[in-house]
N, C-alpha and C positions, 0 to 999 in steps of 0.2 A: 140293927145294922150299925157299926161302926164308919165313922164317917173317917175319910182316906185327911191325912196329914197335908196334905196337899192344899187342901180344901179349906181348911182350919189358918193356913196363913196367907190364903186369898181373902178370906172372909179378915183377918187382920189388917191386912193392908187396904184392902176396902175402907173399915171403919177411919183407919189414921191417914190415910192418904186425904190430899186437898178435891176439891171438885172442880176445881177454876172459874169459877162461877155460872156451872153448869149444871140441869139438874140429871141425876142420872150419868156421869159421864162415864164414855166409852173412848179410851186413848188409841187413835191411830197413830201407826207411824206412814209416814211421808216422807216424798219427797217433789221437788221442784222439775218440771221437765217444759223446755221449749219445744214448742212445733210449729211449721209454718202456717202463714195465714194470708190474707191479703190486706192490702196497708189500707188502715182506717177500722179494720173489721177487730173489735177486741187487742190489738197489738199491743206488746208492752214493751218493746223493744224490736231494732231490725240488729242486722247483722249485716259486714260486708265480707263475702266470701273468696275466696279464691276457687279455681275449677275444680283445684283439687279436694276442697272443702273446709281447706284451714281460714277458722275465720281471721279477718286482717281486722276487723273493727268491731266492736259490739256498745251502742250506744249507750247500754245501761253503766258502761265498765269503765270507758274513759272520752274526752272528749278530742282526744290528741289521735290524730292520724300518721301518726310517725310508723308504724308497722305496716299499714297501706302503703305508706309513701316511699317506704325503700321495697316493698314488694315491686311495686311501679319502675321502678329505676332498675332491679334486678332481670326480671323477664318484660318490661314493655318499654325498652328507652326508645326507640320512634315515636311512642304516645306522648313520652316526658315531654322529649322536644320538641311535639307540636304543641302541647299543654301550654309549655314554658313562652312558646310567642305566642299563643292568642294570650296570655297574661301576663306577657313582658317581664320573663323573671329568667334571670342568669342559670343555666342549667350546671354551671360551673360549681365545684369545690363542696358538696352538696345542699347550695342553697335549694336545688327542688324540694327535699328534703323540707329543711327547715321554712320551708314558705308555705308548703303543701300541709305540715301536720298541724299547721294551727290556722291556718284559712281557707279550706277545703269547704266549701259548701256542699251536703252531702246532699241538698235534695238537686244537684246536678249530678248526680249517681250515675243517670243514663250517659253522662261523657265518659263514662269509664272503660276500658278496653273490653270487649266482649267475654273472657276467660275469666272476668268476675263480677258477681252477684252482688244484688241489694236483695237480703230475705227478710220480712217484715215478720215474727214471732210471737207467740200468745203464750203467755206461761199461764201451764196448769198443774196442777196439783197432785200425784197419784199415791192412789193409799197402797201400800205393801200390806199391810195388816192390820190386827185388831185387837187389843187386850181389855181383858177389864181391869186392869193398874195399870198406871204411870209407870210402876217398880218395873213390870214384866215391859212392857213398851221400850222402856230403855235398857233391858236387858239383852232386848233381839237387837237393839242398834247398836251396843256393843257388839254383841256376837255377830252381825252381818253386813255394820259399816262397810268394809271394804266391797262388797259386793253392788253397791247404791253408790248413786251420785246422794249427795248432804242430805242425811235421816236428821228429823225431827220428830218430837210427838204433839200432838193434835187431837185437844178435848172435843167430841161431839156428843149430843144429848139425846138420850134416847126415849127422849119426851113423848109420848103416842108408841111406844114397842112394848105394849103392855107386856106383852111374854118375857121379855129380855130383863126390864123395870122386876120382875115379880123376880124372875133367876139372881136379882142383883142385889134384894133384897131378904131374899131365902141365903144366900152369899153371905152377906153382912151379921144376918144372926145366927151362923153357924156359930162363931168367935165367942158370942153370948154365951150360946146354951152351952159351951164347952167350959165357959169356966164355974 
């Protein structure tokens, strides 16, 4: 039986390709996705949202509240200016603005107008797929980037997948016996 082309430079790039100091590796692609959680429980960032769901803050991203702070001004100025005297600051010329994005204490969230969110987020990891090369792994995030939030690839080891190990190394000396 003639062994298919295909086969012959999977079994190539097997041999040449790195392992990343894994044994056996099998290259996922990934990517990164938030989902809520509750604060303390795994979080790795919150988010402050608006009703509509555009976030106005995301801790991981910047420390500056200037995007809150004119949301705040645009649909909540009754809250500005009760904000602005319980903290004695000129609602005038947009110092709220400028006093709010750098001295906002966020774990006072709950003074916030009820129309937005404190959501506290657990990032997790989801695999799209699975190759046995690197080559072929970044071949699909070429081809399917646009459809994913940020593809990466991702060595895991298929240490104890006897069956997988034995197909990986049947794989590998296909390249041999051909030449």
């Amino acid at each position: 039986m003639e062994i298919p082309k295909f086969l012959i430079e999977m079994s190539e790039q097997l041999n040449s390709q790195g392992n990343r100091c894994t044994a056996d590796p099998l290259f996922e692609v990934r990517y990164k996705q938030s989902l809520v959680t509750e604060e303390g429980y795994n979080e790795s960032h919150f988010e402050i949202i608006s009703e509509e769901g555009y976030s106005l803050y995301h801790s991981e991203k910047s420390a500056d509240y200037s995007e809150l702070a004119e949301h705040l001004v645009q649909h909540n100025e009754d809250w500005c200016k009760s904000w602005c005297e319980e903290n004695e600051v000129d609602l005038s010329g947009g110092a709220f603005v400028e006093y709010f994005k750098d001295d906002y204490d966020h774990d006072g969230w709950m003074d916030l107008p009820g129309d937005i969110k404190k959501l506290h987020m657990q990032e997790v990891e989801v695999t799209v797929n699975s190759h046995f090369t690197e080559r072929d792994a970044k071949a699909f995030i070429n081809r399917k980037q646009h459809d994913y939030p940020h593809l990466y690839t991702y060595a895991i080891s298929m240490c104890y997948c006897w069956n997988m190990v034995k197909l990986r190394q049947w794989l590998m000396s296909l390249s041999k016996e051909a030449k």
